[in-house]
C-alpha positions as CSV (number, residue, x, y, z in Angstrom):
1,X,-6.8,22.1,-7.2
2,X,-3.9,19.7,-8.7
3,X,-3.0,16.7,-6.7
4,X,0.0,14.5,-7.5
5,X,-0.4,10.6,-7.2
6,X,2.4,7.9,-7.6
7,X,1.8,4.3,-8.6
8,X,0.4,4.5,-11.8
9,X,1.5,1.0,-12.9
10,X,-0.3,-2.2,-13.4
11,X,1.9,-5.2,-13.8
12,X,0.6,-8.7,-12.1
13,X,1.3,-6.8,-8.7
14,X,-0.8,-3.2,-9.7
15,X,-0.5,0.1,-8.0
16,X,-2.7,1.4,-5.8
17,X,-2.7,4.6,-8.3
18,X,-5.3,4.6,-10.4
19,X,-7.8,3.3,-8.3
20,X,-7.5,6.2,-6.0
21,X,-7.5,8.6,-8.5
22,X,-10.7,7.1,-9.3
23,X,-11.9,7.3,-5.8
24,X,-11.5,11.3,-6.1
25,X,-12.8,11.7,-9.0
26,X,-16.2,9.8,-8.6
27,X,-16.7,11.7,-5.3
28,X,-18.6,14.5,-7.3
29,X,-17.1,17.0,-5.4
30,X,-13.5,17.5,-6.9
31,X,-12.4,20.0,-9.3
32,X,-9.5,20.3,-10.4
33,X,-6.6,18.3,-12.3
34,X,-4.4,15.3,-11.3
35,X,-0.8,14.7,-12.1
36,X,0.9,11.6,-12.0
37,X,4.5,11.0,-10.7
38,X,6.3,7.8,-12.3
39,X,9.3,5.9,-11.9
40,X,8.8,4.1,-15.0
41,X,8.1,5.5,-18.3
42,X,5.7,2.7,-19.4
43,X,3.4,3.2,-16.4
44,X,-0.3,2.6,-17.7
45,X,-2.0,5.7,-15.5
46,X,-0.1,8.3,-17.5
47,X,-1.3,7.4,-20.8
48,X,-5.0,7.4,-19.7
49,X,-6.6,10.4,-20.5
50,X,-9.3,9.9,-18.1
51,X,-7.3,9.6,-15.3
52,X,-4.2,11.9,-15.3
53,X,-3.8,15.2,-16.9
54,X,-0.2,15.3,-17.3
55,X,2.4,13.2,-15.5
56,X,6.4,13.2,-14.5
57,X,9.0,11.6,-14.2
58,X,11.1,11.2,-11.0
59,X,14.0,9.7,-9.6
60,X,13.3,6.2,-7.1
61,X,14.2,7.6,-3.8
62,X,16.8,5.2,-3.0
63,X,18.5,7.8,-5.8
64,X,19.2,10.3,-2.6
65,X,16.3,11.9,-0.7
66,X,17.6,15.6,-2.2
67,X,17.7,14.9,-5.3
68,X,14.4,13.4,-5.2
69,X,13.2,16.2,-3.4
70,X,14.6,18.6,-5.9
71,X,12.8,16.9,-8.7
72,X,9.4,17.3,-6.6
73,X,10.4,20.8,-6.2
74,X,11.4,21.1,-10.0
75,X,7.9,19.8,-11.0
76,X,5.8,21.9,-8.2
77,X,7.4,25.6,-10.0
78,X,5.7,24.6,-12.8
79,X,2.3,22.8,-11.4
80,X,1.9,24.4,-7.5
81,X,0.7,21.1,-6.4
82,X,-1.8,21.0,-3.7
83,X,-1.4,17.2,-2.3
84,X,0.3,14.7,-3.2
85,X,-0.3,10.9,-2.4
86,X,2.4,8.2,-2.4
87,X,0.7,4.9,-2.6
88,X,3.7,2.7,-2.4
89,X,5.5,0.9,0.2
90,X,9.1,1.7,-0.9
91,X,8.6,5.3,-0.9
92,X,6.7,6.3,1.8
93,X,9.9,6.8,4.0
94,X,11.0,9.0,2.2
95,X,7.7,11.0,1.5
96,X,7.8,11.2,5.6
97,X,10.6,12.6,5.5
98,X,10.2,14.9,3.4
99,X,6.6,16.1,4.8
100,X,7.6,19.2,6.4
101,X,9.5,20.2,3.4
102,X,7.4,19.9,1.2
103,X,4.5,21.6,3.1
104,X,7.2,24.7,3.3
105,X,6.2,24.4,-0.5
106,X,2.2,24.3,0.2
107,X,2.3,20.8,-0.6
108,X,0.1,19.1,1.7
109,X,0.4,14.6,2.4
110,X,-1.5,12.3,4.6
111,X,1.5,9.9,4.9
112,X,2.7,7.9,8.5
113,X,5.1,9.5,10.9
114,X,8.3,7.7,10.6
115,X,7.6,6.3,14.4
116,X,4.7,4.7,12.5
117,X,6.4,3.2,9.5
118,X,8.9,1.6,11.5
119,X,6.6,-0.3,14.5
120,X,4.7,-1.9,11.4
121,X,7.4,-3.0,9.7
122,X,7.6,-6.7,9.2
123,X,10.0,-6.9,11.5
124,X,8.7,-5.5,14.2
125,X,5.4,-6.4,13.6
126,X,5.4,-9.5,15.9
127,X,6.5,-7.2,19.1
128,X,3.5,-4.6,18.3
129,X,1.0,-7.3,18.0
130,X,2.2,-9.1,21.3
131,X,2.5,-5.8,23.3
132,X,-1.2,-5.3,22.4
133,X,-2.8,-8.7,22.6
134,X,-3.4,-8.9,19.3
135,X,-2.8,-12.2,17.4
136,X,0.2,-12.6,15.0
137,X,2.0,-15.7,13.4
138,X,5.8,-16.1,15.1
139,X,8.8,-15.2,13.5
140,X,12.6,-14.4,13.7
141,X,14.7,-11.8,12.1
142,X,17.4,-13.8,10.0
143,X,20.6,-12.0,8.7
144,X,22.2,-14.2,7.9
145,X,21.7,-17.7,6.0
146,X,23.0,-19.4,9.0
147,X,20.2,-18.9,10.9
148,X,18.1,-21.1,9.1
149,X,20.6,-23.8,10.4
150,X,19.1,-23.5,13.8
151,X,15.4,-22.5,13.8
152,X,13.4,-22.0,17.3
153,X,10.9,-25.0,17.9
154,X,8.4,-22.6,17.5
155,X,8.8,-22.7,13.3
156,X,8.4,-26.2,12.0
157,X,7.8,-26.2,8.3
158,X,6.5,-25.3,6.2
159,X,7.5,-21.0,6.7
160,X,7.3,-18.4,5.3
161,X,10.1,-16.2,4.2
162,X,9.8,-12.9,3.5
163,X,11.4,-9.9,1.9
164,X,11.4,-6.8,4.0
165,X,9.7,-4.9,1.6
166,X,7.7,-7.6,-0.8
167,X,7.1,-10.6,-1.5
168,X,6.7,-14.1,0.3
169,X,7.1,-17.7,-0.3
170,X,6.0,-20.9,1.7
171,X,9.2,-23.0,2.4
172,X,8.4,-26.7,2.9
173,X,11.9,-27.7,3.7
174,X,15.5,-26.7,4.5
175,X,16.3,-26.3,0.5
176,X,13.3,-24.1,-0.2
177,X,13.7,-22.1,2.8
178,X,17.6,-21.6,1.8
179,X,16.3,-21.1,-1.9
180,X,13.8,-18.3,-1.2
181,X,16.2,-16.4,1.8
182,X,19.0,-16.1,-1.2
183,X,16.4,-14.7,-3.6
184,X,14.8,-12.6,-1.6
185,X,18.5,-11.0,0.2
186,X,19.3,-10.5,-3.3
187,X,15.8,-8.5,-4.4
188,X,15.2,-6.5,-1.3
189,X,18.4,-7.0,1.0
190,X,18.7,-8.1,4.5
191,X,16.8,-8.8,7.3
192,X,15.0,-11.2,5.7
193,X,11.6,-12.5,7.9
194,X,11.1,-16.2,8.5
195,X,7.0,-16.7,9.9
196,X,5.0,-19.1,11.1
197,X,2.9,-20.5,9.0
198,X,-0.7,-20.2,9.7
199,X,-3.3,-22.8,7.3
200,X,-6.6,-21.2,6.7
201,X,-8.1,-18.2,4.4
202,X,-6.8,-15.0,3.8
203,X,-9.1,-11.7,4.4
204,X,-8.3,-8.0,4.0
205,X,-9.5,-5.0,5.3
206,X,-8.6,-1.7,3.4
207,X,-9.0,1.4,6.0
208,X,-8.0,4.9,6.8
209,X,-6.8,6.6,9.9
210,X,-7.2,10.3,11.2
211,X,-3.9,10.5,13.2
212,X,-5.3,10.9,16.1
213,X,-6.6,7.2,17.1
214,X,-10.0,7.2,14.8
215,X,-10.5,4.9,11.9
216,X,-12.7,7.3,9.0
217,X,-13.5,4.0,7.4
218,X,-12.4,0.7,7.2
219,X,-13.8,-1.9,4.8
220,X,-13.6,-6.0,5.4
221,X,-13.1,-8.0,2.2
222,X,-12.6,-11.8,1.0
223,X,-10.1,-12.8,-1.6
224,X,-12.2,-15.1,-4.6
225,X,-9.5,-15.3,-6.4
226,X,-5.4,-15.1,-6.0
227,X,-2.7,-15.2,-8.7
228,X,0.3,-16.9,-8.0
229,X,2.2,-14.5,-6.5
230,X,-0.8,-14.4,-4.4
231,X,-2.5,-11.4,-5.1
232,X,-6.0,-11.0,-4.9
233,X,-7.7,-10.3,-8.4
234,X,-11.2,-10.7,-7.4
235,X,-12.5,-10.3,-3.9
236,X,-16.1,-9.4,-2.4
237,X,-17.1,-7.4,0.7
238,X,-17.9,-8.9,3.7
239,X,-19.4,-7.8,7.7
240,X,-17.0,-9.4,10.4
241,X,-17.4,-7.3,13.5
242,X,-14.4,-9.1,14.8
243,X,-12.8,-8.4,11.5
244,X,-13.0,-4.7,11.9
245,X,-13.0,-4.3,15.5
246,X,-9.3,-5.9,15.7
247,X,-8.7,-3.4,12.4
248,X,-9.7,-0.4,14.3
249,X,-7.7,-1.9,17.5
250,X,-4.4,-1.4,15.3
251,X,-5.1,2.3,14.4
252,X,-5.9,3.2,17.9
253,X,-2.8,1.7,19.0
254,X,-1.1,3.4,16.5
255,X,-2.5,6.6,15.8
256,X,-2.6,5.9,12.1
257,X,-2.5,8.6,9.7
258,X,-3.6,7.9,6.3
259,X,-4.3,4.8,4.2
260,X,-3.6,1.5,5.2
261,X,-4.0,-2.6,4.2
262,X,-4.9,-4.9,7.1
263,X,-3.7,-8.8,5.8
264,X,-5.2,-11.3,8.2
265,X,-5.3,-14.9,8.1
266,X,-8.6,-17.2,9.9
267,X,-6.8,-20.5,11.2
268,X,-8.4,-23.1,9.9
269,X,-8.8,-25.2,13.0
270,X,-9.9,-22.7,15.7
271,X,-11.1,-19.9,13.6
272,X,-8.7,-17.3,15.4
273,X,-7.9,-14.0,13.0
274,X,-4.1,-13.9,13.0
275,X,-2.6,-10.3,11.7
276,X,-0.3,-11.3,8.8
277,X,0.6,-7.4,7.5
278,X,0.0,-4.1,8.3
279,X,0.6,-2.4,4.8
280,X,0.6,1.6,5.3
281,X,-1.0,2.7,2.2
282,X,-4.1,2.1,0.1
283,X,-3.9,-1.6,-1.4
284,X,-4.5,-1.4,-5.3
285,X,-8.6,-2.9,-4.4
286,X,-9.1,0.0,-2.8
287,X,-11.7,1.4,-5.6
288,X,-13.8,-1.7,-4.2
289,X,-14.3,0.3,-1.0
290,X,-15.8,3.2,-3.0
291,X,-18.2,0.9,-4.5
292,X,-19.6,-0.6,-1.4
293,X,-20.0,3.2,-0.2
294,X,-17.0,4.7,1.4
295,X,-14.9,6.3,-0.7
296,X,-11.6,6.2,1.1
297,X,-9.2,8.2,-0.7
298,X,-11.8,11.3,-1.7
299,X,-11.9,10.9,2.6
300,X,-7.4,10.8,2.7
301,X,-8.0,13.8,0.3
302,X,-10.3,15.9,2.8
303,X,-7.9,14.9,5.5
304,X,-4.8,15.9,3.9
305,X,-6.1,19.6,3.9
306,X,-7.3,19.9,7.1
307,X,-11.0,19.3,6.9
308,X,-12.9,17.3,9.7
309,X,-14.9,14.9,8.4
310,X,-17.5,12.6,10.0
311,X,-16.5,8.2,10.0
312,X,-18.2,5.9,7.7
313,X,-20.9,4.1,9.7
314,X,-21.1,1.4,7.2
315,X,-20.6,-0.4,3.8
316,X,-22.6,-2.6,1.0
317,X,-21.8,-6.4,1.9
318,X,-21.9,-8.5,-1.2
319,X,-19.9,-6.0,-3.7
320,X,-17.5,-8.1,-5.9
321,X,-14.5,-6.2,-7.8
322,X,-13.1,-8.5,-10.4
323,X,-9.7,-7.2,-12.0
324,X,-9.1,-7.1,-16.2
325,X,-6.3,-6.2,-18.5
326,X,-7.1,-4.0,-21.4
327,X,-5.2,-2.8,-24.1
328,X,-4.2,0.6,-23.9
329,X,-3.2,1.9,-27.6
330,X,-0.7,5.4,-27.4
331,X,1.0,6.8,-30.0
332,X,5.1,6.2,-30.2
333,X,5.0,10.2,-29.9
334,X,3.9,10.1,-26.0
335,X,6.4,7.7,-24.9
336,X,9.4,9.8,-26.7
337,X,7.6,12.8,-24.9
338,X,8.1,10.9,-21.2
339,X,11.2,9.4,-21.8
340,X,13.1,12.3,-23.4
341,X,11.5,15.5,-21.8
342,X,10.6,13.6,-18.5
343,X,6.7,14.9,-19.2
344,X,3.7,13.0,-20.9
345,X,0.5,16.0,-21.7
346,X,-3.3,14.2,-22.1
347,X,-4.5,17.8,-21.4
């Protein structure tokens, strides 16, 4: 079996890549190889033997979905991929799209339906949550700068503004608000979201979806410790029935197939759990899951080609992952090898 996973790199914001190609291969049960598919030629997962057997280069899909396509196609004549998994945001539309396609090719994906993608996107996220009771901090769609001019009573500052995609910054005034909304347009392009801000700490839950309304697993986590772009680098697992009951509310409601990120925040003066992001694939902690006993993406892996599997009934509370750098030493040789032949061999 060969399956194909993106997300390979590991700046201060990692992919979720490595860490579910770790998943599958601790699960004991996989044979076969895995093949990474960059954007980037410095991408850490490609030069570790351990994790990737050979990897690719491919176009970003904002490129044009056929000639993205193409290059999938390009690299599956020579490989006959079996699954692949996207694991980031950006690209997931596009893997969607795509699905049928590439199945025509006997490549088989666990990604969301496009219906899916869009009604958790930040900026519809606020109309899901209301339509099914669930809590969520208020916001506006702004498209313009203007509209910071003349914000509802329901945002007093400090906000939040966020990028469509990524990123978000806390706004304490008119200047920062105006600031970040210029940055962020420029990054990741209009809308741009401006939330409510909600004071308390943040929790995650990292789960996985059938499809059809089930949650396979779902694991409940605390951040310990968050950079400043606030990321979590260290986090432990926790039991919060409420946690995970709202968690598997959300993939009912949605029918959610494959991985997903649950970002909630616990108000600090009522202790209400107020859904902050829905992110629809595998956060880059998601090898924590497989330490406190469910191993997610060996699960999305079973999924993906068909199999009916049974849902986790539980987890190990208490497990800590703590996230290093290390210092991965290649010769000059394999980074000539990716960047002119658009293919990196550890086999």
């Amino acid at each position: 079996m060969k399956v194909a996973v993106t997300g390979l790199n590991n700046v201060d914001s990692p992919g979720p890549g490595v860490p579910v190609i770790r998943g599958i291969k601790d699960s004991g049960k996989f044979e076969g190889e895995i093949i990474g598919l960059l954007y980037d030629a410095l991408e850490p997962g490609a030069y570790m033997r351990e994790v990737t057997s050979r990897s690719y280069l491919i176009p970003y899909p904002s490129s044009g979905i056929e000639s993205f396509f193409d290059r999938l196609a390009y690299i599956n004549s020579f490989e006959k991929i079996d699954v692949i998994f996207p694991t980031l945001d950006a690209e997931l539309f596009a893997f969607s799209k795509l699905s049928g396609k590439l199945n025509d090719l006997g490549i088989k994906t666990l990604v969301p339906t496009m219906e899916q993608l869009v009604l958790r996107g930040k900026d519809k996220l606020f109309d899901f949550c209301t339509k099914n009771n669930i809590n969520a901090p208020y916001n506006i769609i702004a498209s313009s700068i203007n509209d910071l001019y003349a914000l509802p009573k329901e945002l007093q500052y400090p906000v939040v503004i966020k990028g469509i995609f990524y990123d978000a910054y806390v706004a304490h005034n008119f200047q920062e608000a105006s600031a970040y909304f210029t940055k962020m347009a420029s990054k990741w392009g209009l809308p741009i979201i401006v939330q409510e801000f909600i004071s308390g700490e943040e929790y995650n839950v990292v789960a996985l979806g059938d499809g059809e309304g089930t949650a396979i697993g779902a694991v409940a986590s605390k951040k310990m410790y968050i950079t400043d772009k606030g990321k979590g680098w260290a986090g432990v697992t926790i039991m919060d029935e409420e946690l995970l009951s709202i968690s598997q509310k959300i993939i009912k409601a949605l029918n959610w197939r494959g991985g997903a990120e649950f970002e909630f925040v616990k108000k600090r003066d009522t202790g209400e759990y107020f859904l902050l992001e829905i992110n629809p694939r595998f956060p880059a902690w998601v090898y924590l899951a497989v330490g406190a006993g469910q191993n997610l993406p060996y699960a999305a892996l079973q999924l993906a080609l068909g199999e009916k599997i049974e849902p986790f009934e539980n987890y190990e509370v208490g497990k800590i992952f703590i996230r290093y750098s290390w210092d991965l030493i290649v010769d000059m040789k394999k980074f000539e090898d990716i960047t002119v032949n658009g293919v990196l061999r550890n086999d």
